[in-house]
N, C-alpha and C positions, 0 to 999 in steps of 0.2 A: 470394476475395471475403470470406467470413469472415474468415480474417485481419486482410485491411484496414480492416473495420469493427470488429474487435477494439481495434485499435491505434487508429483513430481515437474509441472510447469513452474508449477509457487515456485519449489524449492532452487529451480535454476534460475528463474530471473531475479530471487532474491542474491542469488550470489554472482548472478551478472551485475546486477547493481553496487553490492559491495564491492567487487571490483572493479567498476568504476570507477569508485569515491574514491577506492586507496590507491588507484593506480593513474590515474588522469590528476596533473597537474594545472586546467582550464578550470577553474570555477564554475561556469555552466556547467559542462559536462559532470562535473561532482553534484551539482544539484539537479542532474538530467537521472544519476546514478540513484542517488536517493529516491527519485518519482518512481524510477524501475523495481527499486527493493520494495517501494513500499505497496506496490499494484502485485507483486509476485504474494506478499504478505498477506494482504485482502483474499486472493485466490487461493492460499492456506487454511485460512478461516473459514472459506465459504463451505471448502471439500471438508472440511474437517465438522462440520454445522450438518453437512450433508446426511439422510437417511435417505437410503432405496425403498423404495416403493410407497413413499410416504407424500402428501400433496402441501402444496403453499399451506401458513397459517391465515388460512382464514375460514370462520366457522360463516357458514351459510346452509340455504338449502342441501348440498351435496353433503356435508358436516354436520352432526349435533353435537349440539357442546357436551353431551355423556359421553362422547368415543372421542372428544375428539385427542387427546393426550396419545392415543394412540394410531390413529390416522395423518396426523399431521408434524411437519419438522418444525423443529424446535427454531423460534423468533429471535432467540438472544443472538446469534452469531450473525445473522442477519441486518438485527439494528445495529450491532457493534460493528461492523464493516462498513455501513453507512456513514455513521459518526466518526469514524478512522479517514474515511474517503473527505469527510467536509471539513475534519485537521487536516490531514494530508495539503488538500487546495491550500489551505490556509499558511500550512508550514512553505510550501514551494516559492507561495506568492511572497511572504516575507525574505526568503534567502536569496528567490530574483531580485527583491528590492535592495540588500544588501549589496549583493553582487554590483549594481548598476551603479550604487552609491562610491562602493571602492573603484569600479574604474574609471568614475569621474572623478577620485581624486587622483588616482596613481596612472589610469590610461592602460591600464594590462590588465588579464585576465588570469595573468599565472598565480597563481598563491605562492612560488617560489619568492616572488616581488614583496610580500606581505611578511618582512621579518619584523619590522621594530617594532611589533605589538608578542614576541617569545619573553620566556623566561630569563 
């Protein structure tokens, strides 16, 4: 149950995000959309990583490392959301600095304003 409502939060705020991006023409707000899909995405992975009735991975006292393959949820989805989460910071922080670059040239936020760099 959890689970499923996990994955079904992901799946909405990853498409609140994308619509966003494709429907906001402020540049913030497109890279406000992007931060939204990409936190709905991480919540994807996490529920999807997820096993019921299984504990953190870490072998200690409560864990022996002979059981533990079986008492414990699987680390990879975990660290990989981690690593996703410290891109993510990383992509944001670039695309705000973009952003702030073009409006100190042009003074507008719209991307409609951003033609002479098309095909």
């Amino acid at each position: 149950m959890k689970t499923t409502l996990a994955l079904a939060i992901g799946a909405i705020l990853i498409l609140i995000g994308f619509w966003g991006v494709l429907t906001r023409r402020n540049m913030i707000k497109m890279v406000l959309g992007i931060a939204i899909a990409e936190t709905g995405l991480h919540l994807v992975m996490i529920a999807v990583g997820y096993i019921r009735g299984r504990t953190a991975p870490v072998i200690d006292a409560s864990v022996q490392a002979t059981e533990a393959a079986s008492l414990v949820v699987d680390p990879v989805p975990q660290a990989l959301v981690l690593t996703a989460i410290v891109i993510g910071v990383a992509i944001n922080a670039l695309l705000l600095t973009f952003v702030v670059r073009l409006y100190r040239h042009k003074r507008s936020l719209d991307i409609n304003d951003y033609t002479e760099l098309k095909w």
